[in-house]
C-alpha positions as a Markdown table, in Angstrom:
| # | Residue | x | y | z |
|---|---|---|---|---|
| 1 | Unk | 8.0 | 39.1 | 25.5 |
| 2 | Unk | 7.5 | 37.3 | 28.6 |
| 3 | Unk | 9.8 | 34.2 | 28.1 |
| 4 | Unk | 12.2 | 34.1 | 25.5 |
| 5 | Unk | 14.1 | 30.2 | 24.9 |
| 6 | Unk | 17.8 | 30.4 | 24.2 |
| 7 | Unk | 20.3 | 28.0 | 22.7 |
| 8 | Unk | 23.5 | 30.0 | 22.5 |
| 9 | Unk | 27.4 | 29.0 | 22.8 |
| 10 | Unk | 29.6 | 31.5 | 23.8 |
| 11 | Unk | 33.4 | 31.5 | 24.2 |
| 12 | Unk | 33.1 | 29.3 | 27.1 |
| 13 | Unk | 31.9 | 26.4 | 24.5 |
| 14 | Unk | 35.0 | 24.9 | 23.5 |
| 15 | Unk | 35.7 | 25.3 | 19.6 |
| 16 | Unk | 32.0 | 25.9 | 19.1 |
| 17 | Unk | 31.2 | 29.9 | 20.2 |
| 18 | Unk | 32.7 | 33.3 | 19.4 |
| 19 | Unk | 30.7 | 35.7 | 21.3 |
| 20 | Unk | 31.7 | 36.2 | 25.2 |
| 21 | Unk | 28.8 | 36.6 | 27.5 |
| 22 | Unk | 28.6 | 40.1 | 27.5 |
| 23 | Unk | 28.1 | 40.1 | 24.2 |
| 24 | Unk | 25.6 | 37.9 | 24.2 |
| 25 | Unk | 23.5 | 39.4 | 27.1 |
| 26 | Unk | 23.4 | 42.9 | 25.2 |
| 27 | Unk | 22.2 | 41.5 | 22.0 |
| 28 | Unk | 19.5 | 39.8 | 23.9 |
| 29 | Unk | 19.0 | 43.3 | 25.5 |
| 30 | Unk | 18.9 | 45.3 | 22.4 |
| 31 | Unk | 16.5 | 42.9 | 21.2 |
| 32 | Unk | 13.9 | 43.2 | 23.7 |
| 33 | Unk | 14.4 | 39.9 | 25.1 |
């Protein structure tokens, strides 16, 4: 996949995300994205 649009909040996003960044980045990563 060359470009892959995301709409993500982490834990950064107050009261709205519970995943940190790192998390985040090696879902994307495991998914191929």
């Amino acid at each position: 996949m060359k470009f892959v649009h995301l709409h993500v909040h982490s834990n950064y996003s107050l009261l709205q995300g519970a995943f940190t960044v790192e998390e985040l980045v090696g879902a994307a990563a495991r998914m191929g994205m």
